[in-house]
NUDO-420761 format. One record per residue (C-alpha): y, z, x. Coordinates in steps of 0.2 Angstrom, whole numbers, padded with zeros to 4 digits, always signed. Each point is the difference from the previous one (the first is absolute). Layout:
residues N
YZX;...
//
This chain:
residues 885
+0480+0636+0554;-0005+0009-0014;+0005+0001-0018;-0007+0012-0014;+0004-0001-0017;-0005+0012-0012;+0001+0003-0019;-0002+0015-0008;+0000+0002-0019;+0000+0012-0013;-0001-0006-0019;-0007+0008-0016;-0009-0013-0011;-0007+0004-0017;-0015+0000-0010;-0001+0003-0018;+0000+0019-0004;-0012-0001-0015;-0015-0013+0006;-0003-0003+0018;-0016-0004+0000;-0007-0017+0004;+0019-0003+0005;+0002-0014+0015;+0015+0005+0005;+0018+0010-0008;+0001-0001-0017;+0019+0005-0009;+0002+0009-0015;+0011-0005-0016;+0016+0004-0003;+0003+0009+0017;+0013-0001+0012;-0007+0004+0018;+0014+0004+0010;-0002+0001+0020;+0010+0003+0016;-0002-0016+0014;+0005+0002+0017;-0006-0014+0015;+0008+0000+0014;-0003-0010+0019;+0001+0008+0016;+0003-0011+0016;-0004+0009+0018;-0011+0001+0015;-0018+0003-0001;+0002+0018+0003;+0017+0003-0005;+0006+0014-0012;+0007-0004-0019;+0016+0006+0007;+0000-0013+0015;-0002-0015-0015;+0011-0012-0007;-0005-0004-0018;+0007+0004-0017;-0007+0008-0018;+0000-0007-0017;-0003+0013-0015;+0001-0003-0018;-0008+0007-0016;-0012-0012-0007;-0003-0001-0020;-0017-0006-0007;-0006-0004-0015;-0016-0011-0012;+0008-0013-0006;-0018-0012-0007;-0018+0004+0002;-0013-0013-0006;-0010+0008-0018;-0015-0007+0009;+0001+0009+0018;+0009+0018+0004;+0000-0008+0019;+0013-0015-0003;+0017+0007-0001;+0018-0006+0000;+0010+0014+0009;+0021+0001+0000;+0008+0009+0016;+0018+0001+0002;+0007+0008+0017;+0018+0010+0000;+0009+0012+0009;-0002-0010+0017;+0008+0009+0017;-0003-0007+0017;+0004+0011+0013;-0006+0002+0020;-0018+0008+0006;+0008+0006+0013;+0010+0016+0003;+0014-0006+0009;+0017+0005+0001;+0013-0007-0015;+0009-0010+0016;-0019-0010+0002;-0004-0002-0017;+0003-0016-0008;-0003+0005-0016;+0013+0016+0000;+0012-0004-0014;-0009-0016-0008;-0006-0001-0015;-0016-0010-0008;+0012-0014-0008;+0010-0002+0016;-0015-0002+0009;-0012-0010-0011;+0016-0009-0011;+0002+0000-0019;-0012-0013-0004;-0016+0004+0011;+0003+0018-0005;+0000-0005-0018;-0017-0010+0003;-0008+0014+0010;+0002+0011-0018;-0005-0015-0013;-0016+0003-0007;-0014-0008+0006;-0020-0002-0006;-0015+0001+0006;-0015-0005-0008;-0015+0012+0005;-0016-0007-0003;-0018+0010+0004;+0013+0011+0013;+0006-0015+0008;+0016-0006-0002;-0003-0019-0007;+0018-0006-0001;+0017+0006+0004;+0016-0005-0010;+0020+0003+0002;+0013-0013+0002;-0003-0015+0008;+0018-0001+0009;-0002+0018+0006;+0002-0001+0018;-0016+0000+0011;+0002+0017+0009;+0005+0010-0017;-0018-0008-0008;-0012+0006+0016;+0009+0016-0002;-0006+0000-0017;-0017-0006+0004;-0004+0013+0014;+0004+0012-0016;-0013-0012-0011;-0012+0001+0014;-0003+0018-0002;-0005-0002-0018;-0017-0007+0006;-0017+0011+0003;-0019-0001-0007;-0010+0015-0004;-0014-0008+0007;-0005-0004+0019;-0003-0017+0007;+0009-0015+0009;+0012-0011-0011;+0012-0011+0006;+0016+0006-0008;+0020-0009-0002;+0014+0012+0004;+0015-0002+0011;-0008+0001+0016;-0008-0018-0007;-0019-0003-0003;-0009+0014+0007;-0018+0003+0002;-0002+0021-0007;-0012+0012+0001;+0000+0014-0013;-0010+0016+0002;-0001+0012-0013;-0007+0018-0001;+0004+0017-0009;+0017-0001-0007;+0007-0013+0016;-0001-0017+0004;+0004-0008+0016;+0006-0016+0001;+0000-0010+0017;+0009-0017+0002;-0007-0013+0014;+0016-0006+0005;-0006-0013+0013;-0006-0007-0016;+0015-0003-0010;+0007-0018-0005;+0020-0002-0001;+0010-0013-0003;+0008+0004+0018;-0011-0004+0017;+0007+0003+0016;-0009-0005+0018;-0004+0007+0016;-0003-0007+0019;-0019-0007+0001;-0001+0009+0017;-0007+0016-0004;+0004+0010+0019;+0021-0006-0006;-0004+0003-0019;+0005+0013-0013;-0015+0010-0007;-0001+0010-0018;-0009+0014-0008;+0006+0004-0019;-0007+0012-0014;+0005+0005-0017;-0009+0013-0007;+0005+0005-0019;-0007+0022-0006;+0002+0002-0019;-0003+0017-0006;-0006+0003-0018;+0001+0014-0011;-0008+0000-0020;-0001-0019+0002;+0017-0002+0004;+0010-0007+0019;+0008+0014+0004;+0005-0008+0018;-0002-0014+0012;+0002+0001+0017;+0002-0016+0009;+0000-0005+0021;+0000-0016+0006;+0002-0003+0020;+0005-0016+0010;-0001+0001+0019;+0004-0015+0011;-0002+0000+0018;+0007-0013+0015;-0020+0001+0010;+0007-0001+0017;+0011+0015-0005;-0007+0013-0012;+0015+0015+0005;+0014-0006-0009;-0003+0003-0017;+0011+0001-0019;-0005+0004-0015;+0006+0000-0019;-0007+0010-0011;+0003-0003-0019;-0001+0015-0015;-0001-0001-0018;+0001+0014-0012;-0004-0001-0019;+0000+0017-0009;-0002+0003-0019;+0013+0013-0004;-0001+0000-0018;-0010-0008-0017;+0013-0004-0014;+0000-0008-0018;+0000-0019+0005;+0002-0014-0011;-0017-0010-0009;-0009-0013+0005;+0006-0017-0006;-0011-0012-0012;-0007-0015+0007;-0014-0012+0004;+0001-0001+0019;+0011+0003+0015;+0011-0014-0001;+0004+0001-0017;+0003+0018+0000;+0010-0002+0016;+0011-0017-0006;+0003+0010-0017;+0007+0017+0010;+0011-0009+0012;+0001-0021+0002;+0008+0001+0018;-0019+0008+0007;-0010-0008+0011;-0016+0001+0009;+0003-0004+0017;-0014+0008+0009;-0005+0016+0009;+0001-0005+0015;+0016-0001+0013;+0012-0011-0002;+0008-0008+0017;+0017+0009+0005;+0014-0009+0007;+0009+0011+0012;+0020-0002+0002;-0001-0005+0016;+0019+0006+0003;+0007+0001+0015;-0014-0011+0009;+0003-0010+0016;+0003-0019+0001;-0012-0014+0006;+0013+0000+0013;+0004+0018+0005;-0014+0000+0012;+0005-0014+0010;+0018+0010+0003;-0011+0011+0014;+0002-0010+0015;-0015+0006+0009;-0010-0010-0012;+0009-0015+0004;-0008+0002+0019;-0018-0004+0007;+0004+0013+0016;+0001+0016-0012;-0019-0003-0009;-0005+0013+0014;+0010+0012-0010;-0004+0009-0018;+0018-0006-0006;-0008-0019+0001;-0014+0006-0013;+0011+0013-0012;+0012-0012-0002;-0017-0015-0003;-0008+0011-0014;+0017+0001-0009;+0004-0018+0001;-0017-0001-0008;+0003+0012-0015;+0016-0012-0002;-0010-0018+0000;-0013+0007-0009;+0014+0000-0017;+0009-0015+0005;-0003-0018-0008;-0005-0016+0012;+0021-0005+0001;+0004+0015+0008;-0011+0003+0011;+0003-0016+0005;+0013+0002+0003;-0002+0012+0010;-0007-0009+0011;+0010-0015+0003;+0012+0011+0001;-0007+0011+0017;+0005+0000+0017;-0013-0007+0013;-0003+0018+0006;-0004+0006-0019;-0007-0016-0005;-0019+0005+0008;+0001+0019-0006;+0006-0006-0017;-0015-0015-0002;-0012+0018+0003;+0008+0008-0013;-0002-0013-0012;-0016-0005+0001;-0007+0019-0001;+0009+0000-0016;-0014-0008-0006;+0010-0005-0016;-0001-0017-0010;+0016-0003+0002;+0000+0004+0018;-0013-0011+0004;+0006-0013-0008;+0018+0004+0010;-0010-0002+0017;-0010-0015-0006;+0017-0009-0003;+0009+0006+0015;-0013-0005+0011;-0001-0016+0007;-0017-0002+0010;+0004-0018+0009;+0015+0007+0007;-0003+0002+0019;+0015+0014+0000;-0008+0012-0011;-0013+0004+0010;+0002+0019+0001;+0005+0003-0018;-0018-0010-0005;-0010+0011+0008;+0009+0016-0004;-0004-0006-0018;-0019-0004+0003;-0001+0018+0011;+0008+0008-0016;-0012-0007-0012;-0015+0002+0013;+0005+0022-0002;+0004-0001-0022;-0005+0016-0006;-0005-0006-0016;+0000-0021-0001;-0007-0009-0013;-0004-0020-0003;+0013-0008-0001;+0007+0006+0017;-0017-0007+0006;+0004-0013-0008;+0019-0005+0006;-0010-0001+0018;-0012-0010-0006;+0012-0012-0005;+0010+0001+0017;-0014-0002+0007;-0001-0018-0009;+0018-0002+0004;+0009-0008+0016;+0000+0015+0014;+0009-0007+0015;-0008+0015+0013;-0019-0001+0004;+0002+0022+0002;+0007+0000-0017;-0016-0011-0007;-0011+0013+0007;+0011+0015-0006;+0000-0007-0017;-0021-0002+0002;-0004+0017+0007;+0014+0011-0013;-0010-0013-0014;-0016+0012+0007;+0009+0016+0000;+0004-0001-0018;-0018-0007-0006;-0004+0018+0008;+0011+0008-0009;-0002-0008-0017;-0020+0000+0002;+0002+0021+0003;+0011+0001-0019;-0016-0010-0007;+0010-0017+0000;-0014-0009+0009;-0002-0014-0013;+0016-0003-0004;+0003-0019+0001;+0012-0001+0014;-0011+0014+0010;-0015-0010-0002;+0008-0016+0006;+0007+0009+0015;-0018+0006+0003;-0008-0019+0000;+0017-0004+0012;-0004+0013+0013;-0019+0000-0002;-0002-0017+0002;+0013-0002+0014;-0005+0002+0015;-0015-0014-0001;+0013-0012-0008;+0011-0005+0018;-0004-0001+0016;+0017+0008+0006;-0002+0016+0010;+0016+0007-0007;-0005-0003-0017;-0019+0006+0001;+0008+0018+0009;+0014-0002-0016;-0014-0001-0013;-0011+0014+0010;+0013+0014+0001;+0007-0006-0019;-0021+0005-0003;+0002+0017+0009;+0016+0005-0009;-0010-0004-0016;-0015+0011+0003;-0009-0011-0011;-0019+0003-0001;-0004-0018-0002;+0008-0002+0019;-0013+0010+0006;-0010-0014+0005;+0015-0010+0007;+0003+0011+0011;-0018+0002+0008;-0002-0018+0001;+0018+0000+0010;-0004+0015+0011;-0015-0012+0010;+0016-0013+0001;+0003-0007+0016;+0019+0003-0002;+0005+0016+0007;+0015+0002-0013;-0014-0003-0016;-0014+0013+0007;+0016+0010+0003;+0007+0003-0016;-0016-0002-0008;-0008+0015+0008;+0017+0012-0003;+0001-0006-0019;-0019+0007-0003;+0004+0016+0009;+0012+0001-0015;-0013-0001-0012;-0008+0014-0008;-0016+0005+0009;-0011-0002-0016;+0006-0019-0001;-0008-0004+0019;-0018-0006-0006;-0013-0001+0015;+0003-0018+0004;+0019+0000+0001;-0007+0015+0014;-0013-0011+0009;+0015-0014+0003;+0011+0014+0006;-0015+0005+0012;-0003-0017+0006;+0019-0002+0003;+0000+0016+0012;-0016-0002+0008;+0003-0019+0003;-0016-0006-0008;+0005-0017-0004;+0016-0004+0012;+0011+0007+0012;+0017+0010-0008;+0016+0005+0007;+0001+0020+0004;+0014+0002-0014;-0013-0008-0012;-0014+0011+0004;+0010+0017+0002;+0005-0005-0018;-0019-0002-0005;-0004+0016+0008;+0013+0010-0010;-0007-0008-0016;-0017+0007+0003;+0005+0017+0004;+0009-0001-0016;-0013-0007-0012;-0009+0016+0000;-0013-0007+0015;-0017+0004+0000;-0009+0009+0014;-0005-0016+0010;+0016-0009-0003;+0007+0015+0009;-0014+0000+0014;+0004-0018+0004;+0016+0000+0001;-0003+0015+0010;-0013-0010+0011;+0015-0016+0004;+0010+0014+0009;-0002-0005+0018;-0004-0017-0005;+0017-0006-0005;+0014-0007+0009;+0010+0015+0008;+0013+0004-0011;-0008+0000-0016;-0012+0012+0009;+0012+0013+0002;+0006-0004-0019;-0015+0000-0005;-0003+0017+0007;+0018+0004-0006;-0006-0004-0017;-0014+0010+0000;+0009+0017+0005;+0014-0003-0011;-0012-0001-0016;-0007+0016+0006;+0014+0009+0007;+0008-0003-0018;-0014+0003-0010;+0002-0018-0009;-0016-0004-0013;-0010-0010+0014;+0000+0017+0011;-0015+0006-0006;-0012-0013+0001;+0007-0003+0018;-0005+0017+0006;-0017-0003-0007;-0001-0017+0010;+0008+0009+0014;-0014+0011+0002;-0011-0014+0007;+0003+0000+0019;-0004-0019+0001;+0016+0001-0009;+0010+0011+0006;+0000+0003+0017;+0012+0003+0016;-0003-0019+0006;+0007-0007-0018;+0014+0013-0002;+0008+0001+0017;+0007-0019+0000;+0017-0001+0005;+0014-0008-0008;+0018-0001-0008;-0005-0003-0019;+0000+0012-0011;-0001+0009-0019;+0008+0014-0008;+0002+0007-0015;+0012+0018-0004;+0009+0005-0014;+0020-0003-0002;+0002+0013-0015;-0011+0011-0010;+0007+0010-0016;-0005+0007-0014;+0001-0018-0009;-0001-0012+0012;-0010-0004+0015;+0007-0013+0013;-0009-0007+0015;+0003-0015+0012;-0013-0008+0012;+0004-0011+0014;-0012-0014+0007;+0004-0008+0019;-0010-0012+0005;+0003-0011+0016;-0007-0013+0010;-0010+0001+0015;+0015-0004+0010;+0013+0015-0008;+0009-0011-0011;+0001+0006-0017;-0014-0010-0013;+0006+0013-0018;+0007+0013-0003;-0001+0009-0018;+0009+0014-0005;-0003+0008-0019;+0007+0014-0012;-0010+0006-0014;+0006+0010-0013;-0012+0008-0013;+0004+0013-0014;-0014+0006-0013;-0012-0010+0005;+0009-0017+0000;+0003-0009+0016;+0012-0011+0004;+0003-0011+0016;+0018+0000+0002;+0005-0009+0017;-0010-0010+0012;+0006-0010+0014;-0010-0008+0011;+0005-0010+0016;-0014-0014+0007;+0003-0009+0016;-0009-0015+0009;-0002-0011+0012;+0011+0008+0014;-0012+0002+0013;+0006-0015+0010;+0016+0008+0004;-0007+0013+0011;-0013-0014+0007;-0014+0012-0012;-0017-0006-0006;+0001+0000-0018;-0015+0011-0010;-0017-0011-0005;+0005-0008-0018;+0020+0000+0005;+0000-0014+0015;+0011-0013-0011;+0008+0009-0011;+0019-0003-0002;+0013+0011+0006;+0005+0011-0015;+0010+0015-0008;+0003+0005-0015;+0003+0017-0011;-0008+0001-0019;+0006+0016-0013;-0009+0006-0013;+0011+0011-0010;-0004+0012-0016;-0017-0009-0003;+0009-0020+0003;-0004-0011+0012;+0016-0010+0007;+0002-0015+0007;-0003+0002+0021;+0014-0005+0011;-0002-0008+0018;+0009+0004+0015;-0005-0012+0010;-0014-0017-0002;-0004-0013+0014;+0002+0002+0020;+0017-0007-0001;+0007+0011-0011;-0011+0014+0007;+0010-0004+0018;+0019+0002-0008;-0004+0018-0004;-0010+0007+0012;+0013+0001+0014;+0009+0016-0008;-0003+0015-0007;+0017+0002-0009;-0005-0012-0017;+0004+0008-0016;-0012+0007-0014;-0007-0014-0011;+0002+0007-0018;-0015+0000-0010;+0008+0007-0015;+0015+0007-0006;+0007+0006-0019;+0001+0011-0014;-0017+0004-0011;-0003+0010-0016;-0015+0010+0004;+0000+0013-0015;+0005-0007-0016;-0005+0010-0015;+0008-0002-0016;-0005+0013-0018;+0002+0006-0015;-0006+0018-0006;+0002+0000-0019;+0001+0020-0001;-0006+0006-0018;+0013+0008-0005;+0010-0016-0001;+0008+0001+0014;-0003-0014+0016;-0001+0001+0018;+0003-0014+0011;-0009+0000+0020;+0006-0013+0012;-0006+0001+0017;+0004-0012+0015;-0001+0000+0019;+0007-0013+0009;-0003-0005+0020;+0010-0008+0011;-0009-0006+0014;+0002-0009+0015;-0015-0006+0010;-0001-0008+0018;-0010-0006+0017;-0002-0008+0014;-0009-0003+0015;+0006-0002+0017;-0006-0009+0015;+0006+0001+0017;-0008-0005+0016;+0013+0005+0012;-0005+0017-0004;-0018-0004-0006;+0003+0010-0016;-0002-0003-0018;+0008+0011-0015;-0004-0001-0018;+0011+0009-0011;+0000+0003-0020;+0014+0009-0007;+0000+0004-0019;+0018+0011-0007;+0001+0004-0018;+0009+0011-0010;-0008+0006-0018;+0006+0007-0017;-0009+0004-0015;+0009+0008-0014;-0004+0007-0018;+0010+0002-0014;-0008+0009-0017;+0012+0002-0015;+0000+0003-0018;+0014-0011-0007;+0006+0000-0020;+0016-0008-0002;+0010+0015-0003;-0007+0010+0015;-0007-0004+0018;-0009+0010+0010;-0012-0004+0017;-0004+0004+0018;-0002-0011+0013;-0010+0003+0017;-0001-0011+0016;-0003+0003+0019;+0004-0014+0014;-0006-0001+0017;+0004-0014+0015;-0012-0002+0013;-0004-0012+0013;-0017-0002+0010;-0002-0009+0016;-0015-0007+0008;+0001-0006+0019;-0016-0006+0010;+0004-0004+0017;-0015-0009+0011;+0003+0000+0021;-0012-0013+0004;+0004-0001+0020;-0016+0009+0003;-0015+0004-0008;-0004+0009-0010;+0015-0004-0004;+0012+0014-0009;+0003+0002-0018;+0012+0013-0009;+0000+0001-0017;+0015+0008-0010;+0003+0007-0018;+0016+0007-0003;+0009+0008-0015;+0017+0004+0001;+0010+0013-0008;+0002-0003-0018;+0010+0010-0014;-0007+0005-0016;+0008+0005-0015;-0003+0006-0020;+0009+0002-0013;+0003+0006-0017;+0012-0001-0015;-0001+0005-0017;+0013-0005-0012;+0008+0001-0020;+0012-0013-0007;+0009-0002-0017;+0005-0017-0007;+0015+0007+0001;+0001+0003+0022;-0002+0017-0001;-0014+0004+0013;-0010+0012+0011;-0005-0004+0015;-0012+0011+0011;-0005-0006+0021;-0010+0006+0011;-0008-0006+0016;-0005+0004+0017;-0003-0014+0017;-0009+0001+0017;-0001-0009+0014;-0018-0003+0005;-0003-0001+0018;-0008-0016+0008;-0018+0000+0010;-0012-0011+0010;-0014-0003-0008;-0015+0006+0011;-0014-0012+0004;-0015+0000+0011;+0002+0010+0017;-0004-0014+0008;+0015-0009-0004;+0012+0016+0007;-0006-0002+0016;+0002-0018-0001;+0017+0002-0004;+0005+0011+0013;-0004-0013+0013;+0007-0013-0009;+0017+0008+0000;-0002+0007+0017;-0001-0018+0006;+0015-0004-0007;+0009+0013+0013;
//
């Protein structure tokens, strides 16, 4: 989504009629009254939308200035008095009287006796070298009547000469840029450069973030010496990446105009500003150029409770639905205000169908006082809380912008009593996630960052306990520390499986400039078995992190070379591999068909091997934003049982990346069922199966389906057993959070959220009545992302808000027939039908309920595909379900 904000003024400023030269910036005469005409007005609508189409308002006044001090020793250091009167406020739109809220009011029914007696008390300014040096009025004046007097000060300030300076105005601390030539100077604001009081945030992710552009560009026009305009425009655009279409803007105008020169009154005696200030009017204060915070009246605004009234969000079984996260962002809005007490609460006071969904919500808050509500409802050495503990850690894990001392409430959990072994490693691997996240905002050396870094680096050579070197390991790869580089070279030559495992798949995470020559030569040696004998998954792994490290030429040939030489199923992925980097044009294509070239290497014999393994890569979606791709890897034993399966989606949007799912499915140890020789390196391995997710760049905890013979034996009979779930919940993907300070005085607020419901699942199946396997992976989720822009004073309202929603659920189904070989193998990909909706609303509200309201929208339903892979696997499909008759 998209948000424009633009600022367009038009002021007069003065310079001193009888000597201008040498003059940095306007100069006032004596005894003179400049009298001018202000207009500013804002504008709220879609990118493209008319003036007509907009929801905003006008404020118009006549503004009186005068020279009230100037310092004997400098003609530049001015004290200047303005008074504004005659305020109106009416629509910018022409609307009919029936949809005009401001038909019939009047300026003191709208702003109130007392703010509309501060808005017309004189203020000062003090103008010194052109720049306005200090601003004075009443100290108790309310916030949004002084930045609209400041936008008015802001205007007083130009040099006659070019060059950067680093000016104050109500925009904040600004870094400027004047150019001057004949009779015009241009004045250019870098507003990514401006300090406020007021900072916002945004989601670390960049694919799910919201991305800016802004300017402000000033033209004075001058004639004898003197201002006779200034045209000001300043633009704010905001974007969702992932969605660039949907787009609002607010554009801002001001109007200063000199109408007339009168007799004014003379300059006042004095030493200084503050003396000559104090003696004109005690009650003056200087209180800064810059904006002051506005409070809005938040009239009219839901409870912490209200969302907990919508009883779909009380139910895990409707997070396949965009309802579950409309309803998760709003109760988000609502926690994100509330104090510790209420929300919890909240909690304490939820059903057990609500309890998970509200856990999600509150920790995505990402609030002191929500954290602290969690810590203390939490209870980590009860058995019974299982589900809620690990809804926590997954919604810390995906923060969108954490800081330390959520680090560091895991840090001391992790010190604590924790009754579950799974939630011990949950607890260990989020602890990575968030040294990720932190190290990317430039919190690397903070104190509980470093001390999580020594925990995790140091790890997994501190026990001997498989579970906890593999906990410490994929804690490493969610860390993407630099420092585990070595770590993870030294355990890719392991001679456990699960370590060379995770360690090869956490380098492929790496970027390629970070994978020196050595940590490639220990790759190498693990594929091409130089120093011992690996399992297939292990050296399949190896193989995909050379093709992705940028290889060189006789990496390539080698590996080319082994084709033929392998055992038969990593052959014909191996050749599988090789096509699909070429077919999809992937970085390693190019040296490939250069090695390729070499008939030693390439040739009928290597190529031809036959097999059930396979890779393939396609694309899922490609816009104008955003590009999504999958890939899925099957790899299986010698005797047709399934050894891993990886499915991925990738989403990238202006050139950043971002790995948003991965599941991936590894089975051993099975071939003594069907009386199989097990593959060289596999004879004693024990009988295994498990599923591990990574999701939007976090690793999670894997789950097991099934460990042991005996355990293997109690499942295998049937092929009715239920999904194991891998994941399931709510997350906050986009969360972006600003203040625009608009010169004019004016301020725009931007808050952008997407939530996810998600629900992922799979299972593997193993029947030897019918001599048939089926692995399935099932992934629903529904999505929202919403923007809301508005310009809120206290006596007026105005805003848009834009959102579009979408469900979906994907389905892959790999189902192996190893009665026979080669045995058969059909892969399926499916998306089902799913609907997809936008909408937009702009709207006007008085304090006093009068309101406009304005909808508009459009929905479609989206029909469903089966995503095409290899043509090999079409035909193996058709006789798969031709046996089935």
């Amino acid at each position: 989504m998209v948000l424009q904000v633009s600022v367009s003024s038009t002021c007069l400023i003065f310079l001193c009629r009888t000597s201008s030269a040498g003059a940095a910036g306007p100069r006032l005469n004596n005894d003179q009254l400049y009298k001018f005409s202000y207009t500013t007005e804002v504008l709220v609508d879609r990118a493209k939308g008319s003036k007509d189409g907009s929801v905003g308002y006008r404020i118009s006044s006549d503004v009186d200035v005068n020279l009230v001090w100037r310092d004997p020793n400098s003609k530049d250091d001015q004290l200047i008095r303005l008074v504004i009167s005659n305020v109106k406020i009416k629509s910018v739109a022409q609307r009919s009287a029936k949809k005009n809220i401001f038909q019939g009011a009047t300026t003191q029914s709208l702003l109130g006796e007392n703010k509309l007696a501060a808005l017309e008390r004189p203020f000062m300014v003090h103008l010194k070298n052109g720049k306005v040096s200090s601003f004075y009025c009443y100290k108790a004046e309310p916030a949004s009547i002084k930045n609209l007097k400041r936008g008015v000060a802001s205007l007083l300030q130009v040099q006659s000469r070019s060059g950067k300076v680093i000016e104050n105005d109500v925009s904040g601390r600004c870094t400027v840029e004047y150019k001057a030539t004949q009779g015009q100077v241009t004045r250019t604001k870098a507003l990514e450069t401006c300090k406020t009081a007021e900072t916002g945030f945004t989601t670390y992710i960049q694919v799910l973030g919201v991305s800016g552009e802004s300017s402000s560009v000033t033209v004075f026009t001058l004639e004898d010496g003197f201002i006779k305009s200034a045209t000001a425009k300043e633009t704010h655009i905001l974007a969702v990446n992932a969605r660039r279409t949907t787009a609002a803007k607010i554009v801002s105008r001001q109007n200063l105009t000199l109408v007339t020169i009168e007799t004014g009154p003379f300059e006042a005696a004095g030493k200084n500003v503050a003396s000559v200030v104090k003696s004109l009017d005690e009650k003056l204060y200087a209180v800064g150029v810059t904006a002051e915070k506005v409070k809005s009246q938040c009239k009219g605004c839901q409870s912490l409770f209200f969302p907990l009234s919508f009883p779909l969000l009380c139910s895990s079984h409707s997070l396949s639905k965009a309802i579950a996260p409309r309803r998760f962002l709003a109760l988000i809005q609502s926690i994100r205000k509330a104090s510790k007490d209420e929300i919890l609460q909240v909690l304490k006071s939820s059903t057990k169908t609500a309890l998970p969904q509200v856990v999600d919500a509150v920790t995505s808050s990402q609030t002191p006082a929500s954290l602290d509500a969690m810590l203390q409802f939490l209870n980590f050495a009860d058995p019974k809380g299982l589900v809620l503990q690990e809804r926590f850690l997954y919604a810390c894990g995906f923060a969108s912008h954490p800081n330390e001392r959520m680090l560091q409430a895991l840090v001391d959990i992790s010190k604590g009593k924790i009754v579950s072994n799974d939630i011990k490693e949950s607890v260990v691997i989020i602890m990575g996630a968030l040294v990720h996240k932190l190290c990317q905002k430039g919190g690397c050396e903070l104190p509980t960052v470093v001390e999580v870094k020594k925990m995790i680096l140091e790890g997994p050579d501190s026990t001997q306990v498989e579970s906890d070197v593999q906990m410490y390991l994929l804690a490493l790869k969610n860390s993407l520390l630099p420092e585990a580089i070595p770590l993870f070279s030294k355990y890719a030559e392991s001679e456990v499986g699960a370590y060379c495992t995770i360690s090869l798949t956490a380098l492929q995470r790496y970027d390629v400039a970070l994978i020196t020559d050595e940590v490639k030569q220990t790759v190498n040696r693990v594929y091409h078995q130089n120093r011992r004998v690996y399992e297939k998954n292990v050296r399949a792994a190896a193989a995909d992190v050379v093709f992705s490290s940028n290889p060189s030429y006789m990496e390539v040939k080698n590996m080319l070379l082994s084709i033929g030489n392998l055992p038969r199923e990593l052959n014909k992925y191996m050749l599988s591999k090789v096509n699909d980097i070429l077919h999809f044009e992937m970085p390693a294509s190019k040296i490939l068909r250069q090695a390729m070239k070499d008939m030693i290497s390439h040739n009928y014999d290597r190529f031809s091997k036959v097999g059930s393994s396979s890779a393939f890569s396609g694309f899922m979606a490609r816009t104008a934003d955003a590009t999504t791709t999958y890939s899925l890897d099957i790899l299986y034993s010698g005797s047709g049982v399934l050894r891993r399966s990886n499915m991925n989606i990738y989403a990238a949007s202006n050139g950043a990346m971002l790995h948003g799912l991965q599941v991936a499915i590894e089975a051993q140890g099975m071939e003594s069922l069907i009386a199989a020789k097990p593959d060289e390196g596999e004879e004693d391995l024990e009988s295994f199966a498990g599923m591990s997710a990574l999701l939007f760049d976090v690793q999670l905890r894997p789950v097991t389906f099934f460990k042991g013979y005996s355990d293997l034996m109690s499942k295998m009979f049937s092929m009715s057993g239920e999904p194991m779930n891998v994941v399931k919940g709510l997350i906050l993907l986009t969360d972006h959070s600003q203040v625009i300070q608009l010169q004019s005085g004016l301020k725009a607020n931007a808050e952008f959220q997407g939530g996810l419901a998600i629900d992922i699942s799979g299972g593997m199946e193993v029947s030897l009545w019918y001599r048939e396997s089926k692995t399935s992976v099932n992934n629903k989720g529904a999505m929202v992302v919403t923007g809301n822009v508005t310009v809120d004073m206290d006596f007026v309202r105005t805003g848009m808000e834009v959102s579009f929603e979408t469900e979906a659920s994907l389905d892959f189904i790999t189902t192996v027939q190893f009665s026979e070989y080669p045995f058969l193998v059909c892969m399926q990909m499916d998306k089902t039908t799913f609907p997809f909706s936008e909408s937009l609303t702009k709207y006007e509200s008085l304090p006093s309920g009068k309101s406009y309201v304005s909808r508009r929208g459009h929905k479609q339903l989206l029909p469903g595909s089966e995503f095409p892979l290899h043509q090999e696997n079409s035909n193996m499909c058709k006789r798969v379900f031709d046996s089935d008759w």
